[in-house]
C-alpha positions as CSV (number, residue, x, y, z in Angstrom):
1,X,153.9,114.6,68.6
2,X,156.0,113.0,71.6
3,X,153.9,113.7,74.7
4,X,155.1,112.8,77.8
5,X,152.4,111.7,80.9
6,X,153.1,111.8,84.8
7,X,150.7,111.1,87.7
8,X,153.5,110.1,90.8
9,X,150.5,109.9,93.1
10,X,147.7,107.3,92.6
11,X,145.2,109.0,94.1
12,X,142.0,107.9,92.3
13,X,141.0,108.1,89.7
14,X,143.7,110.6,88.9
15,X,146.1,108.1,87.1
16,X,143.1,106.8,85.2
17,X,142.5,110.0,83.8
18,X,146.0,110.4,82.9
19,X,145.8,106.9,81.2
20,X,143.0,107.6,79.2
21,X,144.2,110.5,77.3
22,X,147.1,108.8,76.9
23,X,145.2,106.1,74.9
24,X,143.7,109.1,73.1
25,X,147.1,110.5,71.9
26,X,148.1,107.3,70.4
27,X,144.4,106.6,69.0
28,X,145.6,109.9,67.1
29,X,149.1,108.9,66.0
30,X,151.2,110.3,68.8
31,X,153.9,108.8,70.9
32,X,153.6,108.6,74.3
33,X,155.6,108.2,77.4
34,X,155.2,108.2,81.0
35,X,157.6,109.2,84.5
36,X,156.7,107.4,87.6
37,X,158.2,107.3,91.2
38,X,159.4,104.2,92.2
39,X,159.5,105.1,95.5
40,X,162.5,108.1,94.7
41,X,161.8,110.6,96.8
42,X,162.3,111.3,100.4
43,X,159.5,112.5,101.0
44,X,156.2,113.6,99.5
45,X,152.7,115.2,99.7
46,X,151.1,111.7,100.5
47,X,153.7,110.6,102.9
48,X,153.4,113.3,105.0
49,X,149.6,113.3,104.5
50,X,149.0,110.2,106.9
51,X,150.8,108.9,110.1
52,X,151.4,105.6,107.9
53,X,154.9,104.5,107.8
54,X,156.9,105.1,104.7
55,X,157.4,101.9,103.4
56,X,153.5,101.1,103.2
57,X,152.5,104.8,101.6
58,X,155.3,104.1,98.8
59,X,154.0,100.4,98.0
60,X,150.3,101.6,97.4
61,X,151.3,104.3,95.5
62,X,153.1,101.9,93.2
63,X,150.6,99.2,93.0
64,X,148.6,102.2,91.9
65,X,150.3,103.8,89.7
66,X,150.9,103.4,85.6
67,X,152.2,100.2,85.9
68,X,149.1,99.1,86.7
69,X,148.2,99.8,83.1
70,X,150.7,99.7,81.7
71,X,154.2,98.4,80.9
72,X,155.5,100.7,77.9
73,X,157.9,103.4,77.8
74,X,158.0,104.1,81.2
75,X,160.8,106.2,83.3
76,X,161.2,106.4,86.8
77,X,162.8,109.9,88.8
78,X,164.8,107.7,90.2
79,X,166.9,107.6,86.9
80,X,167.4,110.6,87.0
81,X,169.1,111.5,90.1
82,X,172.4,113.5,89.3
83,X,171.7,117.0,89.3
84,X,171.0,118.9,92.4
85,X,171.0,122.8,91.7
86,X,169.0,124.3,93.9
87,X,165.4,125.3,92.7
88,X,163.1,128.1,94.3
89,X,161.7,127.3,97.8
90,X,157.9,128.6,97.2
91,X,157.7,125.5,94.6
92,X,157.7,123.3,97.8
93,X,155.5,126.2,99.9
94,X,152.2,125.6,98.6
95,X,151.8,121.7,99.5
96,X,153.2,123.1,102.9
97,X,150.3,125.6,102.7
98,X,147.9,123.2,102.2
99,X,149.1,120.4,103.7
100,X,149.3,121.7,107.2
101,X,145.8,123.8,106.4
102,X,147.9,126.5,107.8
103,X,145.4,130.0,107.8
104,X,146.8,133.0,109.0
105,X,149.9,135.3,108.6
106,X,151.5,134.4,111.7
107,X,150.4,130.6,111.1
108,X,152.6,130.8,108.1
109,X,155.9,132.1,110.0
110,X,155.8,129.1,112.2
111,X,158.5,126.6,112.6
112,X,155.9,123.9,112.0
113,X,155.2,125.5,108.5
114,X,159.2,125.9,107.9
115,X,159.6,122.6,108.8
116,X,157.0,121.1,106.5
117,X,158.5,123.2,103.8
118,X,161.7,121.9,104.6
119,X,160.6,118.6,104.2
120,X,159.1,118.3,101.2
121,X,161.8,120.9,99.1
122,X,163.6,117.6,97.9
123,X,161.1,116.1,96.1
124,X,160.2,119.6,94.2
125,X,164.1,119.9,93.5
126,X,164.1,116.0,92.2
127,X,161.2,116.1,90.2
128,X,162.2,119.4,88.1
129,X,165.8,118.0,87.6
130,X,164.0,114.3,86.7
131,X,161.9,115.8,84.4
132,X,164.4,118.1,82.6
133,X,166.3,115.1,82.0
134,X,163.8,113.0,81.0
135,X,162.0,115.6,78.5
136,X,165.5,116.5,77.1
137,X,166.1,112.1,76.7
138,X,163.1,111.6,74.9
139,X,162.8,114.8,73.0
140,X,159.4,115.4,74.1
141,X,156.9,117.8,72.1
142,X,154.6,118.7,75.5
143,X,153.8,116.9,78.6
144,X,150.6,116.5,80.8
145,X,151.2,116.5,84.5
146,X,148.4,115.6,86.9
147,X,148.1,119.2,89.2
148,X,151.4,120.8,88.8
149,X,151.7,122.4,92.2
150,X,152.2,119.3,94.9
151,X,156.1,119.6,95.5
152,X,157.5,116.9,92.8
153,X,154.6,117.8,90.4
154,X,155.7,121.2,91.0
155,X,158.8,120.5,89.5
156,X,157.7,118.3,86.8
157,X,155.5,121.8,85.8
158,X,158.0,124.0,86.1
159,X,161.0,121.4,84.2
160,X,158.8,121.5,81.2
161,X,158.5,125.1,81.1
162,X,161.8,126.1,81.6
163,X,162.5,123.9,78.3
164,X,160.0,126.1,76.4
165,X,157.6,122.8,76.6
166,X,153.9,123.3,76.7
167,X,152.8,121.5,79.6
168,X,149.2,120.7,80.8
169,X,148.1,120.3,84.2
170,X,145.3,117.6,84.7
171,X,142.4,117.1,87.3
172,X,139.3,116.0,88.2
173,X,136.8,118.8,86.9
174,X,134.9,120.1,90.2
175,X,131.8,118.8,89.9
176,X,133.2,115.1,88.2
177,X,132.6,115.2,84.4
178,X,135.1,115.8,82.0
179,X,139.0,116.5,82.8
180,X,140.3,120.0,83.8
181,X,143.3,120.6,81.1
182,X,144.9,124.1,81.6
183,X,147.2,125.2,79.1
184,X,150.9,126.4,81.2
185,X,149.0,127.2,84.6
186,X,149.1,124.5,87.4
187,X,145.5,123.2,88.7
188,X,144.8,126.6,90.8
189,X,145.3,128.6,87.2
190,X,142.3,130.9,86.7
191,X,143.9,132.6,83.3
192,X,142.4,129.7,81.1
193,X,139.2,129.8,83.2
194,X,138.3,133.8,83.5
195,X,138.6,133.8,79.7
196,X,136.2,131.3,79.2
197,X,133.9,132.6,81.5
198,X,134.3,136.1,80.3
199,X,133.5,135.3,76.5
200,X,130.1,133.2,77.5
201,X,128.8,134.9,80.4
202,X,126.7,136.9,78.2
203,X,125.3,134.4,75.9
204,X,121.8,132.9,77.1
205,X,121.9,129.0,77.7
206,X,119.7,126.7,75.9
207,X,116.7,125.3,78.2
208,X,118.7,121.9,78.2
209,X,122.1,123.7,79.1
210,X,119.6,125.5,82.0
211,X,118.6,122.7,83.0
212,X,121.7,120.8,83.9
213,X,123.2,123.3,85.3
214,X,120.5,124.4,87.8
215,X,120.7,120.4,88.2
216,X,124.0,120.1,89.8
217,X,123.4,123.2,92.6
218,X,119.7,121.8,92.8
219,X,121.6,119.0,94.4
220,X,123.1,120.8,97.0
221,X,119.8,121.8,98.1
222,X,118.7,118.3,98.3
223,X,122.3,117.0,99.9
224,X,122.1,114.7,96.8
225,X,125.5,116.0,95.3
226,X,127.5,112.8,95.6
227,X,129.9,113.1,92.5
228,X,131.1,116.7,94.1
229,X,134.8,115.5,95.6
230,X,133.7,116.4,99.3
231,X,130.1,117.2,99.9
232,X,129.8,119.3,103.3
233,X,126.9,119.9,105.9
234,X,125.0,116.8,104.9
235,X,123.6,116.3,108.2
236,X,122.4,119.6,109.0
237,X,119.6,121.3,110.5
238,X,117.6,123.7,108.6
239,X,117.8,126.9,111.8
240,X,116.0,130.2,111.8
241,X,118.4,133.2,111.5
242,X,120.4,133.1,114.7
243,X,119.9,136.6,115.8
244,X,116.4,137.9,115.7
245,X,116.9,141.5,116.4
246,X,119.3,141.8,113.2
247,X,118.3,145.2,111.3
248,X,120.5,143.7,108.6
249,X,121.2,140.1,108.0
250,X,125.0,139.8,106.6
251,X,126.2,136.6,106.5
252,X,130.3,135.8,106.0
253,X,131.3,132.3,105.0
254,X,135.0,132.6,105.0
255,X,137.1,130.8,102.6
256,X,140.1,128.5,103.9
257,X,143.2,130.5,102.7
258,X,145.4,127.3,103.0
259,X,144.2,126.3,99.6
260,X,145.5,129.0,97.5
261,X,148.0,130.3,99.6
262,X,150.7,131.5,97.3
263,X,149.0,131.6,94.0
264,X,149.8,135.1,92.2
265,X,146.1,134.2,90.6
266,X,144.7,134.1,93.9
267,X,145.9,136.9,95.5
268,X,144.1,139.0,98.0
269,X,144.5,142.9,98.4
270,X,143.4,142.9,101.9
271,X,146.2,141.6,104.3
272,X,143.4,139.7,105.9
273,X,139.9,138.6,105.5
274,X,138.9,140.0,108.8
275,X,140.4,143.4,108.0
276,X,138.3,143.5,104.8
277,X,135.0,142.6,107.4
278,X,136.1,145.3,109.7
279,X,135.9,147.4,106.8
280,X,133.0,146.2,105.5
281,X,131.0,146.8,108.7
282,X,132.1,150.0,108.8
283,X,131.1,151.0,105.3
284,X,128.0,149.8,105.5
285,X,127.4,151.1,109.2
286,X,126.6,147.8,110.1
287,X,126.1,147.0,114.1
288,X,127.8,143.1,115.3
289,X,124.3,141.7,115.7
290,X,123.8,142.4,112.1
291,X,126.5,139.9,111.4
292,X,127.1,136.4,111.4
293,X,129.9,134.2,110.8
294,X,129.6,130.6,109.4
295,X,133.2,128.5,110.0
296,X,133.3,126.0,106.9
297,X,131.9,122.4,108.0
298,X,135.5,121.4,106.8
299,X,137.2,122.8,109.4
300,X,135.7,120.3,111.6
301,X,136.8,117.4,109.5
302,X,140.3,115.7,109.5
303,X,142.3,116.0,106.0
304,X,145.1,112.7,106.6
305,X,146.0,113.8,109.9
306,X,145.8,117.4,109.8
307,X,142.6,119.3,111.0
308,X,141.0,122.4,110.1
309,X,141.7,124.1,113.9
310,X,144.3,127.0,112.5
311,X,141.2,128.3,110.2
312,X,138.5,127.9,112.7
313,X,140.8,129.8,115.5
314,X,141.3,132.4,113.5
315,X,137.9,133.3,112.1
316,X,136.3,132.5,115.8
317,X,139.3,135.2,117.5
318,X,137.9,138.0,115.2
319,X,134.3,137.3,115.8
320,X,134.7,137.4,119.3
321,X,137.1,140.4,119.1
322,X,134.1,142.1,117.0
323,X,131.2,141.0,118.8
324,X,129.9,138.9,116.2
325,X,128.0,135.7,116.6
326,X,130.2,132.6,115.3
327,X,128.8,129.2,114.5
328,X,131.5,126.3,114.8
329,X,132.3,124.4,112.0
330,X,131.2,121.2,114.0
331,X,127.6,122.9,114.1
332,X,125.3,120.8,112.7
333,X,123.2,124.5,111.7
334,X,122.3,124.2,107.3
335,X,124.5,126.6,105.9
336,X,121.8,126.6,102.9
337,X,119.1,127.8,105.1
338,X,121.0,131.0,106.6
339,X,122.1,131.7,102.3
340,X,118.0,131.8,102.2
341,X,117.7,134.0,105.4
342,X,120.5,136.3,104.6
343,X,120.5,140.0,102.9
344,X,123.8,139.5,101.9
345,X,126.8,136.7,101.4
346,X,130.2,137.9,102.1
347,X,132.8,135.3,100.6
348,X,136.5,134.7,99.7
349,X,136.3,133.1,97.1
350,X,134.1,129.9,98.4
351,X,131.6,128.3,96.4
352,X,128.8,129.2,98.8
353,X,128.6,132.3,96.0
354,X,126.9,129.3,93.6
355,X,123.9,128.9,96.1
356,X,123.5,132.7,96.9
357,X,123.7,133.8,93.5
358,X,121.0,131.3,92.4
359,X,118.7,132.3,94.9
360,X,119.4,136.0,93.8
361,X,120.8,136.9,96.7
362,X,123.7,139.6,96.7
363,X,127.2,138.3,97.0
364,X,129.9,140.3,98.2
365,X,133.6,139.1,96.7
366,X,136.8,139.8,99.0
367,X,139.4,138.2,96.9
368,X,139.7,136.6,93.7
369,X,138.0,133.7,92.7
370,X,136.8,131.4,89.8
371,X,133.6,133.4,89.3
372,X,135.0,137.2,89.8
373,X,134.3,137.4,86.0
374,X,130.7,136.0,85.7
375,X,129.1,139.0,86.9
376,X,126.9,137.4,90.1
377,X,128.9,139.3,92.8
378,X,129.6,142.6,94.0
379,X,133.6,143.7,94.3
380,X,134.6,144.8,97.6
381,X,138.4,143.5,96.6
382,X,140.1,146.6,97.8
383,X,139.5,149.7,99.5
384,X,137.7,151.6,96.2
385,X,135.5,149.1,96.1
386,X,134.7,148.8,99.5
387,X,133.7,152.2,99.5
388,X,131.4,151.6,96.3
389,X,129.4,149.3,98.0
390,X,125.7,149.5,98.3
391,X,123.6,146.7,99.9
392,X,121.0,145.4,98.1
393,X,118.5,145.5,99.9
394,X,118.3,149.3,100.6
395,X,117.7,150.1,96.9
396,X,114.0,150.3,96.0
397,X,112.5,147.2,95.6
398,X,112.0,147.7,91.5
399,X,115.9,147.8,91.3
400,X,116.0,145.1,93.9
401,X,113.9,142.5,91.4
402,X,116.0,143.5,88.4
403,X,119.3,143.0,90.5
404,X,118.4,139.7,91.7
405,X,117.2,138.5,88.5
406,X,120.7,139.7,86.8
407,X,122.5,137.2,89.8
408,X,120.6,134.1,89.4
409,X,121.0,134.4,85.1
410,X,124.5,134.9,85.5
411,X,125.0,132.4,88.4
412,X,123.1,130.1,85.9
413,X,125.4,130.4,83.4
414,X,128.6,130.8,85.4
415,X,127.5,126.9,86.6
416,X,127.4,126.0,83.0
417,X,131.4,127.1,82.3
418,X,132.3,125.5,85.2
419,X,130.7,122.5,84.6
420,X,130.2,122.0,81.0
421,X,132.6,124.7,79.2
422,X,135.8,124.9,80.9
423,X,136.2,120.7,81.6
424,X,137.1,119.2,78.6
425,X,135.6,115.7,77.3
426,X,132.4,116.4,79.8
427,X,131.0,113.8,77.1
428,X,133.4,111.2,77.2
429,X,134.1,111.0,80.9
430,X,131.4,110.2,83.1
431,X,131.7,110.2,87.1
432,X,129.7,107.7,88.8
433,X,131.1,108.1,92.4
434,X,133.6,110.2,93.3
435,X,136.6,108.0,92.4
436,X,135.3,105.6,89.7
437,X,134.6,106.8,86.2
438,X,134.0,105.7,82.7
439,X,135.2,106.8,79.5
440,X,134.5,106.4,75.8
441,X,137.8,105.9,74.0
442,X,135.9,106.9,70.5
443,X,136.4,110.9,72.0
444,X,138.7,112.9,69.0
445,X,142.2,113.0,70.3
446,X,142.2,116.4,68.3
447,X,140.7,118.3,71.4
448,X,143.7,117.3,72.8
449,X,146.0,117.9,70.0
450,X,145.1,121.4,69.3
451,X,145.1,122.5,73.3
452,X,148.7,121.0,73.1
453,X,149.6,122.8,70.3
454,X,147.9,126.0,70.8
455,X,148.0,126.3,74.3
456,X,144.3,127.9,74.3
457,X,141.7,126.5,76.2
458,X,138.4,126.3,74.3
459,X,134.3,125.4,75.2
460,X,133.9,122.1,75.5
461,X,130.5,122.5,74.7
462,X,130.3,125.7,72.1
463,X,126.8,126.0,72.1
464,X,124.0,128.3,73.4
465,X,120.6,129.7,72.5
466,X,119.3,132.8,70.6
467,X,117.4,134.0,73.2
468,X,116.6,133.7,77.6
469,X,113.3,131.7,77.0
470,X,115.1,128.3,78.3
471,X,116.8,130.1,80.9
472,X,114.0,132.1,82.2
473,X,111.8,128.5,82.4
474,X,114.3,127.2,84.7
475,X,115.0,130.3,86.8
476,X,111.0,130.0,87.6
477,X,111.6,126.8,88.7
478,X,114.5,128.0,91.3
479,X,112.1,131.1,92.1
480,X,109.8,128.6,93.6
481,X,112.2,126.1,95.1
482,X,110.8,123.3,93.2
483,X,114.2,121.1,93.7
484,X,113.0,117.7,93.0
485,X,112.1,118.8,89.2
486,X,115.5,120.3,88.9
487,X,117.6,117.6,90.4
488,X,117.4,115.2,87.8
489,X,119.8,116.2,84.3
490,X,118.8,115.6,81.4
491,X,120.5,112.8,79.9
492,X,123.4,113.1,77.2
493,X,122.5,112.0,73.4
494,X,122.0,107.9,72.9
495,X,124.4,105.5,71.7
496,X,127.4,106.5,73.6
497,X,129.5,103.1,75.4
498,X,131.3,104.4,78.5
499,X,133.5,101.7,79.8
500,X,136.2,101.8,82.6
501,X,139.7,102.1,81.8
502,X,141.1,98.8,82.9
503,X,144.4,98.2,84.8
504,X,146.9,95.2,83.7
505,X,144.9,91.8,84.3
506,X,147.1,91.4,87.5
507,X,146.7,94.4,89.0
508,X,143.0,95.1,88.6
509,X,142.3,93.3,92.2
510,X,143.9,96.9,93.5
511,X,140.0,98.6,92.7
512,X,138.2,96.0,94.2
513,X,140.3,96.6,97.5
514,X,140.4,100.7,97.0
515,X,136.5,100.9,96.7
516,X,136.3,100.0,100.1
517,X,138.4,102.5,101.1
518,X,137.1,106.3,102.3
519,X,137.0,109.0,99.6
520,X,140.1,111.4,99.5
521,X,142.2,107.5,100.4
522,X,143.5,105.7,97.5
């Protein structure tokens, strides 16, 4: 096959993980060939990320780029600069989306928003006529594009699809092992994922499987989670439930829209979150003291130069509009500590759900999400649901057990997909801080082959056990908040060499100087 590679941003360690299964391609045989920008576009994602001036953003990016590692059969965009046909304008809305962490409806028909969208329309438009061209030059078979939804990548996605090219979107896996690979669907797919998910949700994990996956949300609880991309709350408070005379305890942890915004996958039914709470409290007859809201820590937090206030202003408008008690994002009050006071989580699609389902607590689900299919939440998605909706806690406490049970086993094994299932290589690529990773370049290029090829996304680990006796060890273990026995994973078979992928001797001073740089910075 002629595969063609393209990371134009050198955010680490995504052109690393590019590299690597480009070494693994030609390992098996295949040609290989990479687009870069040189410094082409106008504008882009990471330009308008940081008040940094232009000149300085482009000559990092190139530094860090594939050059770096290599010199061979490399293209730039700026070659290919002739054709200008418009392209559709939502390929440039969703780094808009994100990008200004834009929240509500009337956020979004801002000039701010159209202006943003404006600006960063050229490089989506230049990247899908680049990459049209430069498929079509070098008669490529398929093509791996880190994220295929940030303007230029955008177009690279969409280029290779319009040729009838199957085309793979690559990034970091969510909790750092292994490489997320999905087949035709940019990085915020969930076709590839809810399949996955579906076919093992009800197959019982071995006690090793239990184990490191109760590991990885065991470290949340311990704020030990350091290979997660952003860990959040690490400084808080453990607080008693904020409002004492609460018949009910409901707590909502809403979900920043920004992230998916435009994603058919991702689509709400409700117009709004806080029409689907207004609902909710009505349906369940629920008073505002029986409520509380928990802005995300994030919100609070800078990402480049934009801040989280459009989320946090909308969320706190409604509270106050409702009656209910809001906590600020800036609150230093433990999120995990109100999960173990609550009857109840209400989410988006937020992983907060991971937490609350382990415990066995009930989680309700507004909108879609990656675990919508594991069978840990209950659907409030759309009016029917809503009006389906029982809370657990006033079923008899028989059915109570037996329903919290069911959560944390399928929570369990949701973590497991996620983690060890759905990434591919989890093996072969080892995080050991959140940008720095290393690989073992003995992995079978034929995993990647055969995705290529069949444009089906299979378990990376294809395993399980015969029956819940693992499982049910490990759930215990939860039961009785023993974290520090669950924190440590057991380790991966012997005799495995992991080494980093190295850049071009003359370029590999560019880690040294990026390790001292701030995650989410190159």
């Amino acid at each position: 096959m002629r595969i063609g590679f393209s990371s134009l941003y050198s955010w680490r360690p995504l052109v690393q993980h590019l590299y690597y299964l480009a070494t693994l391609a030609r390992k098996g045989g295949h040609e290989t060939f990479f687009l870069t920008c040189d410094a082409d576009l106008p504008t882009c994602y990471t330009r308008e990320m940081r008040n940094r001036p232009a000149w300085r953003e482009c000559l990092e990016c190139r530094l860090g780029g594939i050059r770096s590692f290599t010199g061979h059969n490399i293209a730039s965009i700026g070659k290919y600069t002739s054709a200008a046909e418009p392209v559709p304008r939502e390929w440039a809305s969703s780094s808009a989306s994100t990008l200004g962490r834009f929240e509500s409806d009337a956020d979004y028909a801002t000039p701010e928003f159209a202006r943003l969208e404006s600006r960063l329309y050229p490089a989506a438009q230049l990247g899908y006529h680049a990459a049209r061209e430069w498929i079509r030059e070098h008669r490529l078979d398929a093509v791996c594009v880190y994220n295929g939804r940030v303007d230029a990548t955008r177009g690279i996605f969409e280029a290779a699809k319009s040729l009838g090219v199957r085309v793979l979107s690559v990034e970091r896996a969510l909790f750092g092992d292994g490489l997320q690979l999905y087949p035709d669907e940019n990085c915020l797919g969930l076709q590839s994922l809810h399949s996955l998910v579906t076919a093992w949700r009800d197959r019982p994990l071995t006690r090793l499987q239990a184990r490191r996956a109760a590991s990885h949300i065991a470290r949340r609880f311990t704020r030990t989670n350091v290979n997660e991309w952003r860990a959040y709350n690490t400084n808080a408070q453990s607080v008693s439930w904020p409002v004492p005379s609460a018949k009910r305890r409901i707590l909502l942890t809403p979900s920043s829209r920004n992230e998916v915004w435009g994603h058919p996958d991702w689509a709400a039914q409700w117009p709004d979150a806080t029409v689907a709470y207004d609902e909710l409290i009505k349906h369940l007859q629920l008073s505002p003291e029986d409520v509380v809201l928990r802005c995300h820590p994030n919100w609070s937090e800078n990402i480049g130069a934009a801040g989280g206030q459009f989320s946090e202003r909308h969320y706190a408008d409604w509270a106050k509009r409702a009656g209910v008690l809001c906590i600020p994002a800036a609150e230093r009050a433990s999120t995990l500590s109100l999960i173990e006071q609550c009857d109840a989580v209400v989410v988006a699609n937020g992983s907060a759900a991971l937490e609350a389902g382990l415990l066995g607590k009930q989680v309700i689900g507004l909108a879609p999400s990656m675990y919508q299919h594991a069978g840990l939440r209950d659907e409030a998605g759309t009016p029917e649901d809503m009006a389906r909706l029982r809370l657990l806690v006033e079923l008899d406490s028989q059915e109570q057990e037996q329903r919290r049970r069911i959560i944390a086993r399928q929570t369990l094994r949701f973590c497991y997909s996620i983690i060890y299932r759905v990434p591919q290589y989890t093996r072969f690529v080892k995080t050991q801080t959140t940008t720095s990773y290393r690989y073992d370049i003995e992995a079978d290029p034929q995993r990647l082959i055969d995705l290529l090829r069949t444009g089906t996304l299979t378990a990376d680990d294809a395993t399980g056990a015969a029956d819940t006796l693992g499982e049910d060890e490990v759930l215990n273990l939860v039961r009785e908040r023993k974290w520090g026995e669950l924190v440590a994973a057991p380790e991966d078979e012997a005799g495995r060499t992991l080494t980093p992928i190295r850049r071009r001797l003359l370029a590999r001073p560019i880690d040294l100087i990026s390790n001292w740089k701030p995650v989410g910075d190159r």
